[in-house]
C-alpha positions in Angstrom: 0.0 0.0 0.0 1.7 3.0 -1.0 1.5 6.8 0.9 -0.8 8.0 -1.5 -3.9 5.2 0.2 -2.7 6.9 3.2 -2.9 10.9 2.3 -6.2 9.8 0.3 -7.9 8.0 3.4 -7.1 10.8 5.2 -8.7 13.6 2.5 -11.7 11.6 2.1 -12.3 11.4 6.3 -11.2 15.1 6.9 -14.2 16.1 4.0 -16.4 14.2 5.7 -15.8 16.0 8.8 -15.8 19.2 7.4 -19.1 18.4 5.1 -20.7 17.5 8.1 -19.7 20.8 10.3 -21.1 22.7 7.3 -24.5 20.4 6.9 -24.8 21.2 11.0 -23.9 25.1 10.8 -26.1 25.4 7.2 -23.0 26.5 5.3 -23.0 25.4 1.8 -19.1 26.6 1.3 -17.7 24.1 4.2 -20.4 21.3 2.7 -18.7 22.0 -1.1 -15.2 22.1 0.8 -15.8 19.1 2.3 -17.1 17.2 -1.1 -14.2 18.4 -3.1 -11.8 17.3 0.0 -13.7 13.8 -0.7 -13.2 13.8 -4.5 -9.6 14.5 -3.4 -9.1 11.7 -1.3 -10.6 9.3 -4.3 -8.1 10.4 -6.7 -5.4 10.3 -4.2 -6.5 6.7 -3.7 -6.7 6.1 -7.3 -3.4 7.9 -8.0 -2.1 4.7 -4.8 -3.5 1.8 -7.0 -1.8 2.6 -10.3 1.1 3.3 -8.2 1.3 0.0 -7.1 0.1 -1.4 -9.8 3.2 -0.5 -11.7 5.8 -1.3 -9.3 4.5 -4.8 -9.9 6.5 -7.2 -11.3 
């Protein structure tokens, strides 16, 4: 598992957490910072699979 599953567990959680915060406090900028935090974390993920998928033999 290379650091980019890592760093792209952690985006997807941390947009979660702030997409939450702004659902609770009714601000749609913290709710779209949190979603694109999310999409972050997906392609960070992504970005970890070909990765590894490479260094393969």
């Amino acid at each position: 598992m290379s650091e980019e599953h890592t760093k792209g567990t952690l985006n997807k959680a941390q947009g979660k957490v702030i997409e939450g915060y702004g659902k609770l406090t009714g601000n749609r900028r913290d709710q779209a910072r949190g979603k694109a935090k999310q999409v972050q974390g997906d392609a960070q993920q992504r970005l970890g699979s070909i990765a590894d998928a490479v260094r393969r033999p």
